[in-house]
Rosetta silent file (secondary structure, phi, psi, omega in degrees, C-alpha in Angstrom):
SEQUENCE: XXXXXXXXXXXXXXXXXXXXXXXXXXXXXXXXXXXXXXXXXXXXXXXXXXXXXXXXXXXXXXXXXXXXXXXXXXXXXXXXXXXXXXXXXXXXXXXXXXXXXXXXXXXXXXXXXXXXXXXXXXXXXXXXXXXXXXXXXXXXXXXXXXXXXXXXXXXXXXXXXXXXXXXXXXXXXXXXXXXXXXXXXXXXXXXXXXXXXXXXXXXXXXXXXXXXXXXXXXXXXXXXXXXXXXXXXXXXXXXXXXXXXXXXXXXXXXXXXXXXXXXXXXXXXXXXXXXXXXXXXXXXXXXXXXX
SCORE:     score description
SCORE:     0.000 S_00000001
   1 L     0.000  104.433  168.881    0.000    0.000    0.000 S_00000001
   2 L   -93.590  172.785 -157.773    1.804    3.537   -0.978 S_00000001
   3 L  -128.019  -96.001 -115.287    1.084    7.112    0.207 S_00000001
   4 L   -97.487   48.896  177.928    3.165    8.552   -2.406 S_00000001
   5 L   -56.452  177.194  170.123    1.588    8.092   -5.557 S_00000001
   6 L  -126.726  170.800 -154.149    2.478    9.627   -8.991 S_00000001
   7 H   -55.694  -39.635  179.292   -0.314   11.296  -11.006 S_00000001
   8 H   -51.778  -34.962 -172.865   -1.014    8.103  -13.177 S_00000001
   9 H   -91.854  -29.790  129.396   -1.429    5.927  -10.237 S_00000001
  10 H    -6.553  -91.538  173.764   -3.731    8.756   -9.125 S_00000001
  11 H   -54.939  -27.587  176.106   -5.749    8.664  -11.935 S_00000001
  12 L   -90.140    1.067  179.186   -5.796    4.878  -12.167 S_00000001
  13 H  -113.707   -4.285 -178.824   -7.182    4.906   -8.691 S_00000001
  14 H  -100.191   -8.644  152.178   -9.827    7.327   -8.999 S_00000001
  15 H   -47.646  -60.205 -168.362  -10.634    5.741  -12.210 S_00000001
  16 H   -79.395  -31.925  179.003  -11.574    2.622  -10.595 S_00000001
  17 H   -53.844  -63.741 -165.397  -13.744    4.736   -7.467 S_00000001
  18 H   -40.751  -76.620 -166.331  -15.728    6.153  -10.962 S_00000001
  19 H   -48.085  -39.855 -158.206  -16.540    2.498  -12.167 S_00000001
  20 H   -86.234  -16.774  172.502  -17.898    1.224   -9.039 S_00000001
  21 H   -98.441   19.984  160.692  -20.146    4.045   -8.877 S_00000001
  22 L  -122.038   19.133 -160.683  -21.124    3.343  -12.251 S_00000001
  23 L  -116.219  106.871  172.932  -21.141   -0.130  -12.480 S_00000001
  24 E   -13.393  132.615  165.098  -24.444   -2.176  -12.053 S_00000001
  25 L   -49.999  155.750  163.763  -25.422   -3.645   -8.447 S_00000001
  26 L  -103.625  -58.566 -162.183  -24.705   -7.662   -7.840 S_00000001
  27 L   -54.192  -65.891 -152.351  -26.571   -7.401   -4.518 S_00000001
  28 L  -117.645  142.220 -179.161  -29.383   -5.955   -3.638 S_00000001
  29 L   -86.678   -4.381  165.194  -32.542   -4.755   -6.296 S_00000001
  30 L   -85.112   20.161 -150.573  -32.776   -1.328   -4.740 S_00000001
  31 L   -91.841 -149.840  151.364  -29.397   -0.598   -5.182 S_00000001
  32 L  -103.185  -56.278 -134.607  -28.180    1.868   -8.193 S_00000001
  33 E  -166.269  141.821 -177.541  -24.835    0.817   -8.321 S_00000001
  34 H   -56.270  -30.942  167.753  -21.857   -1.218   -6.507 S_00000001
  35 H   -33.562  -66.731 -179.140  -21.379    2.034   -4.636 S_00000001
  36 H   -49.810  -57.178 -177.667  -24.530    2.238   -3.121 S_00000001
  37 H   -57.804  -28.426 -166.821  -23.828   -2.124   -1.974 S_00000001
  38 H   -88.423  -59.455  162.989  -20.285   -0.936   -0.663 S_00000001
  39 H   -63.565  -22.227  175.677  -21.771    1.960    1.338 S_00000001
  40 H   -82.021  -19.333  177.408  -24.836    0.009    2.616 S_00000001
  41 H   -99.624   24.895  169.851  -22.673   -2.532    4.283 S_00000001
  42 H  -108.655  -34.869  173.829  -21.021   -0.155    6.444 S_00000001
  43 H   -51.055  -51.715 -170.215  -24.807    1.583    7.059 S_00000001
  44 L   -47.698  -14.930 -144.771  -26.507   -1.649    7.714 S_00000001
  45 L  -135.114   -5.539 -150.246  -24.160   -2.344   10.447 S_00000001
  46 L   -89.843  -10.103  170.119  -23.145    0.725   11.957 S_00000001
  47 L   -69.278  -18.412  172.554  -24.753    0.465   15.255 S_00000001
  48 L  -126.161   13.425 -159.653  -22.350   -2.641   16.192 S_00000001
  49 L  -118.210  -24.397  175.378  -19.404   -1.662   14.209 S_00000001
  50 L  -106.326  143.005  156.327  -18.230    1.744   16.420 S_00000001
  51 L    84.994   22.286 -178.823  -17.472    2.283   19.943 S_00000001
  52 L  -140.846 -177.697 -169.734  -16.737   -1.919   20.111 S_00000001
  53 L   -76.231   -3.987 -162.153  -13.837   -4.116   19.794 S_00000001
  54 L  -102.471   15.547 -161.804  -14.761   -5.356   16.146 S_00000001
  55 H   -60.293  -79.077 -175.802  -14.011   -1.091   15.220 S_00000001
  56 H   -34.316  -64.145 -161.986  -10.348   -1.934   13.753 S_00000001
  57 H   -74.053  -65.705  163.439  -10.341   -5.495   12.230 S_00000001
  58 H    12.522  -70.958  169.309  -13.804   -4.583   10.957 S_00000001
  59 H   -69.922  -39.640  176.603  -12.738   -1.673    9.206 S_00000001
  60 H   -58.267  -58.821 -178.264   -9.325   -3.420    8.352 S_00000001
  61 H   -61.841  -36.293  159.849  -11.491   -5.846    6.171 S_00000001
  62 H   -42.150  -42.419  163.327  -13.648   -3.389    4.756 S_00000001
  63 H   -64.808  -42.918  165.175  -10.635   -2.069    3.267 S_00000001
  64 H   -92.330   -0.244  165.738  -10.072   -4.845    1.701 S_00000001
  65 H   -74.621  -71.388 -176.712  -13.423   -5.235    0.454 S_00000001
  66 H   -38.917  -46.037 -169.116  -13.073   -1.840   -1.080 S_00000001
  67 H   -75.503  -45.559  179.176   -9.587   -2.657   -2.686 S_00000001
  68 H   -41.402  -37.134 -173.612  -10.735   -6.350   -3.760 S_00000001
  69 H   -82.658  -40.186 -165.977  -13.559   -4.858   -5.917 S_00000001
  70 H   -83.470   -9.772  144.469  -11.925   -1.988   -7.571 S_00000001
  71 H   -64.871  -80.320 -175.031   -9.154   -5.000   -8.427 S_00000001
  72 H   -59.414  -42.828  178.662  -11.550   -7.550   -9.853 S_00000001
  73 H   -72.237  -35.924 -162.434  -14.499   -5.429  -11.133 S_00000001
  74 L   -93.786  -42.020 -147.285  -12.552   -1.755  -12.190 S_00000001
  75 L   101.828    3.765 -162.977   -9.212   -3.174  -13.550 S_00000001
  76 L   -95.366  109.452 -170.399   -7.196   -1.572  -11.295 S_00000001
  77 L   -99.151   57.225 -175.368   -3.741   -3.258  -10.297 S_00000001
  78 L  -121.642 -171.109 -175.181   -2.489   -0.795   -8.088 S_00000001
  79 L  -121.453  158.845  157.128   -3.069   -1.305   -3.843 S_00000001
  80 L   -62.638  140.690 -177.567   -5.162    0.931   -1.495 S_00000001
  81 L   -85.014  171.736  126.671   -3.358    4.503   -1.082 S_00000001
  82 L  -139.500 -176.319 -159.387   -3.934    6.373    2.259 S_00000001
  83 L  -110.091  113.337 -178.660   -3.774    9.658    3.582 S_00000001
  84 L   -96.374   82.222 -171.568   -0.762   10.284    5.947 S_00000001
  85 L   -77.780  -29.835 -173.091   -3.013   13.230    7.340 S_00000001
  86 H   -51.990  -47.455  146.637   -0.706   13.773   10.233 S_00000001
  87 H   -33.933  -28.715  172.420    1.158   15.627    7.449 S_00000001
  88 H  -102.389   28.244 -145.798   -1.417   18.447    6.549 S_00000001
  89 L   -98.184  -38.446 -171.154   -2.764   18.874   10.353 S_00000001
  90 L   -76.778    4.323  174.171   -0.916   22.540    9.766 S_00000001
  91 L  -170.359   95.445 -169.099   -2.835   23.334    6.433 S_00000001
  92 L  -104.212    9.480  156.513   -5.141   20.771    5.591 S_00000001
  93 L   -72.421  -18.203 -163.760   -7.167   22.643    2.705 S_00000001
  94 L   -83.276   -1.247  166.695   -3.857   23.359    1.050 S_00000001
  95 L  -139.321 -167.956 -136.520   -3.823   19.339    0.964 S_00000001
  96 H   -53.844  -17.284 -160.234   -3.118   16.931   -2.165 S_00000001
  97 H   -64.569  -24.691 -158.406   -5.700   14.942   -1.429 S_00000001
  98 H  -102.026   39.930  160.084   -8.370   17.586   -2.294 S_00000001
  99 L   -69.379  121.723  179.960   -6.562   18.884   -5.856 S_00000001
 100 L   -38.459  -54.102 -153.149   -9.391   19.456   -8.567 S_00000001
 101 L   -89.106  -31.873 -175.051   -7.131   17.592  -11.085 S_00000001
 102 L  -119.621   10.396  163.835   -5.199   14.648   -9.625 S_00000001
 103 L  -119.986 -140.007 -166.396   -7.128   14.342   -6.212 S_00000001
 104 L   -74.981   -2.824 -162.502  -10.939   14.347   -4.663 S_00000001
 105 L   103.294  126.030 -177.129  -11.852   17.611   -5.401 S_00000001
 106 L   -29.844  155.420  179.379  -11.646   21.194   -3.412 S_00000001
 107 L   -64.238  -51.483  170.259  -11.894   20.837    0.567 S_00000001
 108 L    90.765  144.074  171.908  -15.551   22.626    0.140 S_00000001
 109 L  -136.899  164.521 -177.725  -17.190   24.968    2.677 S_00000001
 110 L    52.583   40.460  166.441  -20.261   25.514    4.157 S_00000001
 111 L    85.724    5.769 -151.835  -21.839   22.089    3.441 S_00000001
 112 L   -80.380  170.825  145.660  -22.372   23.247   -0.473 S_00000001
 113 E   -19.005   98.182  163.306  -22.035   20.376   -3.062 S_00000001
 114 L   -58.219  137.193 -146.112  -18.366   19.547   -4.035 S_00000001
 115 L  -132.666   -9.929  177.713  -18.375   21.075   -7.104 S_00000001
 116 L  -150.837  171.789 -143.344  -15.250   20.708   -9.017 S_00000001
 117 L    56.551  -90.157  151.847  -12.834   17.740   -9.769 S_00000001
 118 L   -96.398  -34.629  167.448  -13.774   13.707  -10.258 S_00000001
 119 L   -89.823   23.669 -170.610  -16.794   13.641   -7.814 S_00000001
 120 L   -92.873  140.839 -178.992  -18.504   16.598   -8.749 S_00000001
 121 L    70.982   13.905  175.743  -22.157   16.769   -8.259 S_00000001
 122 L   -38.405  133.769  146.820  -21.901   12.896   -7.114 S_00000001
 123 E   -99.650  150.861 -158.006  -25.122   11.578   -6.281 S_00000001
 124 E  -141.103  144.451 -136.368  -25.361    9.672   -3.380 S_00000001
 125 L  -124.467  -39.469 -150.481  -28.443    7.403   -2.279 S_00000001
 126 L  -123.913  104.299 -172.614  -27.913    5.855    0.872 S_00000001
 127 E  -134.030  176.202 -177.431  -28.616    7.737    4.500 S_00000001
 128 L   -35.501  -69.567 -170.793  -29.479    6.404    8.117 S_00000001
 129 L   -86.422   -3.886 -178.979  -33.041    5.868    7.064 S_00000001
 130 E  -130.636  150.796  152.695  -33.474    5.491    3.586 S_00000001
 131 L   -94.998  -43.194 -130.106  -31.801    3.595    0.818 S_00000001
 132 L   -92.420  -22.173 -149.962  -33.807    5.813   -1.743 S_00000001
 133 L   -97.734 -164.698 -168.021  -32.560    9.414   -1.224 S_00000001
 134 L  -138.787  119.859 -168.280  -30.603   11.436   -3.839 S_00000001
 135 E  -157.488  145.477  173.973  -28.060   14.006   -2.212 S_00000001
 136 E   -96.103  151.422  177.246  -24.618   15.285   -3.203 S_00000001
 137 L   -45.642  113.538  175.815  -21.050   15.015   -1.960 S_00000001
 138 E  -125.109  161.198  157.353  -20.592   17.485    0.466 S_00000001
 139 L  -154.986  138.339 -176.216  -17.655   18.504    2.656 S_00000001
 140 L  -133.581  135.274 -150.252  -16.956   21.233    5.108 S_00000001
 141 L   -99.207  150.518  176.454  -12.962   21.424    6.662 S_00000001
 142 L  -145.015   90.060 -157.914  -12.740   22.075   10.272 S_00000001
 143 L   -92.440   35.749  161.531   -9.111   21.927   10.911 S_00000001
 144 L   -78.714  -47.474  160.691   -9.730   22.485   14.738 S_00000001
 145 L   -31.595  -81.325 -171.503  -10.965   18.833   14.314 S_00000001
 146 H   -44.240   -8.718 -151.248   -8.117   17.910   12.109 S_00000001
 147 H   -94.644  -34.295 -173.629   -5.373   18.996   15.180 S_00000001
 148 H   -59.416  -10.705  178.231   -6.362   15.115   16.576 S_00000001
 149 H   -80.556   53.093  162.342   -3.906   13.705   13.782 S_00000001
 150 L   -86.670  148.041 -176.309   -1.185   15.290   14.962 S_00000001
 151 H   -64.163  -29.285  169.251    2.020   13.392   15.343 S_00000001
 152 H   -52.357  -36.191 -166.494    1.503   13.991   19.442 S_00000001
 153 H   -88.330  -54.692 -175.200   -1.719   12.541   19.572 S_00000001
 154 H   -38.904  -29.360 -172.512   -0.970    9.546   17.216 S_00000001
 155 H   -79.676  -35.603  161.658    2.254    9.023   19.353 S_00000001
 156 H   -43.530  -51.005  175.563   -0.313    9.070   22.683 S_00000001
 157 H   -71.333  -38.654 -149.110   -1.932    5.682   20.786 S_00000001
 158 L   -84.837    0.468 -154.583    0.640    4.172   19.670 S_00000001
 159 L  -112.409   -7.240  158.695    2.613    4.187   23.363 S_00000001
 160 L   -33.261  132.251 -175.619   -0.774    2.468   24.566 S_00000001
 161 L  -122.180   29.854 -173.751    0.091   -0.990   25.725 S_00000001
 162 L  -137.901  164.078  145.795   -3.524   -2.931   25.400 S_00000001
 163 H   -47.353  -53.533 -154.165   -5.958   -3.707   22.616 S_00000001
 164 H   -59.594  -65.039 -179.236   -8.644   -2.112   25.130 S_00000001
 165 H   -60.274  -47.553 -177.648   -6.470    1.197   25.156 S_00000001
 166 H   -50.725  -68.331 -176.025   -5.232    1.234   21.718 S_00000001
 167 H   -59.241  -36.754 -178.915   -8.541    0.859   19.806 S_00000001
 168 H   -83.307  -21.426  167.250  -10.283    3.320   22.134 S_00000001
 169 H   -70.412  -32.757  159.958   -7.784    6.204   21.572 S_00000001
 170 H   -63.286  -21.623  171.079   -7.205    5.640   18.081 S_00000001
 171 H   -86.152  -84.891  174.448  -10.939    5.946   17.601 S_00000001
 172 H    -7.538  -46.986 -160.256  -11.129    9.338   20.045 S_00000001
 173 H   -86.038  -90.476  167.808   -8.111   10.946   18.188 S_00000001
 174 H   -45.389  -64.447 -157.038   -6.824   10.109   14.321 S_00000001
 175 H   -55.354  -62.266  170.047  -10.096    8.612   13.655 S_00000001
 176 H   -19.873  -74.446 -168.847  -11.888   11.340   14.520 S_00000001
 177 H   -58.299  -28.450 -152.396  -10.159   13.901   13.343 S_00000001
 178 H   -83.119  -77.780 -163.236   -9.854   12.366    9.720 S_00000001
 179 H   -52.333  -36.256 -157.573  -14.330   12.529    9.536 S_00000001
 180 H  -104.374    2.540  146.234  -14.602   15.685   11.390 S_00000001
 181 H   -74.830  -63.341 -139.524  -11.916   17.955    9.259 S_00000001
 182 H   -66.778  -40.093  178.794  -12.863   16.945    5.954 S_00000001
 183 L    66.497  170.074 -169.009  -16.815   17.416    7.710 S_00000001
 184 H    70.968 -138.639 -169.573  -19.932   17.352    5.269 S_00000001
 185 H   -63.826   -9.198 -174.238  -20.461   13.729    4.492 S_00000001
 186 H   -91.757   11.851   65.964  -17.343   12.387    5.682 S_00000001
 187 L    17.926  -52.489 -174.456  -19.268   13.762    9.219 S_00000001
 188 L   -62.349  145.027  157.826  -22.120   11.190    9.097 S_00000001
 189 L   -71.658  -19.069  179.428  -21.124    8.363   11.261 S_00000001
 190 L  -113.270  -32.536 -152.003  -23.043    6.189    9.179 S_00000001
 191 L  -117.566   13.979  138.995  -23.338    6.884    5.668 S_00000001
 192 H     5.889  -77.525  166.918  -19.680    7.954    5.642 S_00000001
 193 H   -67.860   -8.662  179.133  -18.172    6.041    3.069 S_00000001
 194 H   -49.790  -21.716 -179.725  -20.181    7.752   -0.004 S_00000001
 195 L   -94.770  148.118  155.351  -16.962    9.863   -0.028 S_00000001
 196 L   -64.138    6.991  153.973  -14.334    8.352   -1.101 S_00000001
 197 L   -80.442  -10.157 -162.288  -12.024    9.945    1.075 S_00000001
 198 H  -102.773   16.990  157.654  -13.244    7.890    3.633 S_00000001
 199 H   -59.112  -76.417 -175.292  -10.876    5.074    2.182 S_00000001
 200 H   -47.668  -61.036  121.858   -7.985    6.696    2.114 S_00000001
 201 H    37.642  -84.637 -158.263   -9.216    8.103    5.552 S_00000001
 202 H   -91.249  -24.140  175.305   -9.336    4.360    7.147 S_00000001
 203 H   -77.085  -34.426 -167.935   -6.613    2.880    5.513 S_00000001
 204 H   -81.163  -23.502  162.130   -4.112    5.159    7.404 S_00000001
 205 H   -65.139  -18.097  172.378   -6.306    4.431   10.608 S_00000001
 206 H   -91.904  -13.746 -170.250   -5.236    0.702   10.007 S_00000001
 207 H   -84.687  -35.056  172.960   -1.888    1.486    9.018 S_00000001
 208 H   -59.025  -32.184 -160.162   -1.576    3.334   12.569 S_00000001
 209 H  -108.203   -6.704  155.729   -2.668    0.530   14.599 S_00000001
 210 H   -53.706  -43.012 -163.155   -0.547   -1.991   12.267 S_00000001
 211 H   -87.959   20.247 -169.636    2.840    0.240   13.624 S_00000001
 212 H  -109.170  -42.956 -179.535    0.789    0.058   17.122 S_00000001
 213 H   -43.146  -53.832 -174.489    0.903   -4.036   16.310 S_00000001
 214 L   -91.751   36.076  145.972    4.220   -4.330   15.399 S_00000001
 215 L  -108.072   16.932  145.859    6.137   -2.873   18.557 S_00000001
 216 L  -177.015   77.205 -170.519    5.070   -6.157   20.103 S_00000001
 217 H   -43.090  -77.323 -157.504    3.622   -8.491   17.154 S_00000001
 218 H   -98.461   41.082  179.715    3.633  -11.220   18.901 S_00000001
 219 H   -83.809  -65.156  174.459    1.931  -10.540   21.825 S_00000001
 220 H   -45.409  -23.745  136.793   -0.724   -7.842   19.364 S_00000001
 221 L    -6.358  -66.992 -170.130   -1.321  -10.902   17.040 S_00000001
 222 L  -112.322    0.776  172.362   -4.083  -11.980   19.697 S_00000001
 223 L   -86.310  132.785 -153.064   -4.760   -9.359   21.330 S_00000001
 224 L  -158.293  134.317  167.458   -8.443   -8.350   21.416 S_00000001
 225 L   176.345 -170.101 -166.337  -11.240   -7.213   23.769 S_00000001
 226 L   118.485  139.702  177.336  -13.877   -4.223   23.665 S_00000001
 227 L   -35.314  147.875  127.279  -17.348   -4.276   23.605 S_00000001
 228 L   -82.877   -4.737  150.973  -19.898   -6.164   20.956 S_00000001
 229 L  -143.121  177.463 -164.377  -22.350   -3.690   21.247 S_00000001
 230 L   -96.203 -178.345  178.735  -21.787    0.129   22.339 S_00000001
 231 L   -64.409  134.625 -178.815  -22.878    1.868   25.305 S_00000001
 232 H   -69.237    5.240  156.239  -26.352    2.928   25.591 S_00000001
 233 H   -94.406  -45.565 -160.499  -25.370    6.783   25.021 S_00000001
 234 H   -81.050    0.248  140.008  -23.252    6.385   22.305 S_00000001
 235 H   -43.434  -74.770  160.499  -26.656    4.537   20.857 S_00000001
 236 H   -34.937  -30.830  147.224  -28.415    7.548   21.456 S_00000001
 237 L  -100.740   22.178 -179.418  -26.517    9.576   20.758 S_00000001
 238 L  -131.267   35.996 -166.324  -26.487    8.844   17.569 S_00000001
 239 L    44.235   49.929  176.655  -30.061    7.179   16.797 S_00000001
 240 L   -83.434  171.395  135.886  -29.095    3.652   16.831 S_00000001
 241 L   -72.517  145.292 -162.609  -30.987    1.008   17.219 S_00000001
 242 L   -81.318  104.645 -173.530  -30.213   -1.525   20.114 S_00000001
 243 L   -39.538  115.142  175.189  -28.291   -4.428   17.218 S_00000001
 244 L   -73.817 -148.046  161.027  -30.871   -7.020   16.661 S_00000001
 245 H   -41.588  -73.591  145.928  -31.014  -10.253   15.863 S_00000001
 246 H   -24.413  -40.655  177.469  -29.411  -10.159   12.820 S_00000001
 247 H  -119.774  -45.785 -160.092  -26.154   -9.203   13.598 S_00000001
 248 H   -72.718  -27.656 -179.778  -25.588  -10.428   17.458 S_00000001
 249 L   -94.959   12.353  144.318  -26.745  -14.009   16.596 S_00000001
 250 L  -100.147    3.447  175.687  -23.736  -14.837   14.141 S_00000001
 251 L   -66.110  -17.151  167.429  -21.101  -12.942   15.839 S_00000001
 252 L   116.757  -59.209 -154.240  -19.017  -15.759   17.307 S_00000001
 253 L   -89.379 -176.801 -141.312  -18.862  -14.484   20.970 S_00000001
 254 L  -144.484   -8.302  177.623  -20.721  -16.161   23.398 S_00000001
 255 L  -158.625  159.801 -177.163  -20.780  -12.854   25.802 S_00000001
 256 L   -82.427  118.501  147.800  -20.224   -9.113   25.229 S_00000001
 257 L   174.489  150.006 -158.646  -16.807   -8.743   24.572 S_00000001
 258 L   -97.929  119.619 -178.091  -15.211   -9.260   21.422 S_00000001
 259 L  -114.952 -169.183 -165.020  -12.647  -11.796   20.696 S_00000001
 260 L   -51.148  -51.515 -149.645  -10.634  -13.727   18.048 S_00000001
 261 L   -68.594  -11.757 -178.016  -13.474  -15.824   17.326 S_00000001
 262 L   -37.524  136.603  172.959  -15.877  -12.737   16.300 S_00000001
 263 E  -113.473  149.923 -175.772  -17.185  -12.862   12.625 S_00000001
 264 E   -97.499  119.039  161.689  -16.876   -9.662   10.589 S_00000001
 265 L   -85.257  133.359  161.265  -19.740   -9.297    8.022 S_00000001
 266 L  -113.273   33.933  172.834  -19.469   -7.978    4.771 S_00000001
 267 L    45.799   22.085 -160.934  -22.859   -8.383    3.478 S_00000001
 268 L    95.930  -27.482  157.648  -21.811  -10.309    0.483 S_00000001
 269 L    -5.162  -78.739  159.483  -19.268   -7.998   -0.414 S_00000001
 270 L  -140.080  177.668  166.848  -16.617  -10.265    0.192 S_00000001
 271 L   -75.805  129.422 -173.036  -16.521  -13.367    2.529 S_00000001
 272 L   -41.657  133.264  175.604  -17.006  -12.997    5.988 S_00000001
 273 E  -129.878 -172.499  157.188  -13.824  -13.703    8.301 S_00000001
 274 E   -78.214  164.416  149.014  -12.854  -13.312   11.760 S_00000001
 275 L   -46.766  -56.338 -169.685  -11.265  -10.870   13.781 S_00000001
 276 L   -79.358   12.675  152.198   -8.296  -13.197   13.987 S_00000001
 277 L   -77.914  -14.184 -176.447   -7.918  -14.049   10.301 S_00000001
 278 L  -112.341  -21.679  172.984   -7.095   -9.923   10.007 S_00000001
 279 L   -45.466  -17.629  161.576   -5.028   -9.560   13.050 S_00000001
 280 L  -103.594   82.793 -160.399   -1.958  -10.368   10.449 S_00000001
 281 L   -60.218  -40.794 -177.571   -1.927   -8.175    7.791 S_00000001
 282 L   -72.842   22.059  125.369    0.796   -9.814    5.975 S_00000001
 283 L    -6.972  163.987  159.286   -1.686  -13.032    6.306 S_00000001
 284 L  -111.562   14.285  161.188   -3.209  -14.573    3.513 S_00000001
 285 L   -95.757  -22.392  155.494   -6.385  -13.069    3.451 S_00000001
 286 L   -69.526  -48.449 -168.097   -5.097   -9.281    3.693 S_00000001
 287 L    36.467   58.499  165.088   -1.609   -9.978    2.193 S_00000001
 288 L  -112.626  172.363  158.259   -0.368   -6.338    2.755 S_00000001
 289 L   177.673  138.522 -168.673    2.076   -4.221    3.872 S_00000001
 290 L   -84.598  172.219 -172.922    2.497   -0.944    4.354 S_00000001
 291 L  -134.687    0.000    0.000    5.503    1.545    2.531 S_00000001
């Protein structure tokens, strides 16, 4: 996975985002478009997927759902990029990611429509409550927000010396900060991924808690704990639903707290694994590694 692309490898990855939102559904018959199925399985889900112990590996597989498709379906033989944001925390409109011509598009302010570069005037489909509605890409920078990527705070996670600790500060800080600079849609907690920043976004939250893994693999290899369903404020405050049926009676654990044996759903996407089939990324179902 590189950070340091050149424009062609740019262009060949933002190529492949364009096909998937323009490329017939497999899944589901309300869908549009493999976009819409790739953002509905982080919506569908999102009430048992934050604030718990499945946050990381979770997301770490998602990512590879996202890269798997835009391999087999787009053409694209490149790896997922991320955003080494900790670099722009002192001027994050001025950075590459949000260049008209070889990135995402202008930072955007006051909630309007991103309006110029590869995603302009995206429509987007998919919200807490609807599959159905039709709304545009928005983002609004808050780079008050943006101060949790800072190499201090990242350095705060990484010196964590539990799974317990790790995952909840890494969520609190980087994670944060990454949704609540860029702001506008990268802001929803659920319906998130329609931008396509929230990729990059997520890869560099796994690539942080990979360098949190490896300054004692093989202890971090198994190490796991954390909730299976959140706290009844952070439901609330964000209009979940209590996780039915549906999700808590294939997860694997046998009580709340989340272990190896947990299974991560991808809604068809790709095939479901455990947490502990992704605790290695250089594994064979991730097979990565980052440069």
């Amino acid at each position: 996975m590189r950070q340091n692309l050149s424009d062609d490898e740019k262009a060949a990855y933002i190529d492949a985002e364009l096909c998937l939102m323009n490329a017939p559904a497999q899944l589901f018959d309300w869908a549009e478009n493999r976009w819409d199925e790739l953002v509905y399985g982080h919506v569908v889900q999102s009430n048992f997927i934050h604030n718990v112990g499945q946050f990381l590996p979770w997301h770490r597989l998602y990512m590879r759902a996202h890269e798997y498709l835009l391999q087999t379906e787009c053409g694209y033989t490149g790896a997922q990029p991320y955003w080494e944001e900790a670099l722009d925390v002192d001027n994050l409109t001025a950075s590459v990611v949000f260049d008209p011509d070889s990135g995402f598009g202008t930072a955007g302010t006051n909630g309007s429509c991103v309006s110029d570069g590869p995603f302009t005037q995206l429509e987007l489909h998919i919200t807490q409550y609807t599959n159905y509605a039709n709304y545009c890409l928005t983002r609004e920078t808050n780079t008050d927000i943006f101060q949790g990527a800072t190499l201090d705070n990242i350095a705060e996670c990484t010196n964590t010396t539990t799974y317990d600790e790790a995952y909840d500060c890494f969520q609190q800080n980087p994670h944060t900060a990454g949704h609540g600079g860029v702001g506008g849609t990268m802001l929803d907690v659920v319906a998130s991924p329609s931008d396509p920043l929230f990729f990059l976004h997520h890869t560099n939250l796994d690539r942080l808690w990979w360098t949190w893994q490896l300054n004692n693999l093989t202890y971090r290899l198994t190490d796991m704990g954390g909730r299976n369903i959140p706290t009844d404020s952070y439901l609330a405050q964000n209009n979940f639903t209590y996780p039915g049926p549906e999700l808590l009676d294939y997860d694997g654990d046998s009580a709340n707290v989340t272990t190896l044996n947990h299974t991560l759903w991808m809604v068809g996407l790709i095939a479901n694994a455990t947490v502990g089939d992704v605790m290695d990324l250089r594994g064979d179902l991730i097979c990565a590694e980052y440069v």
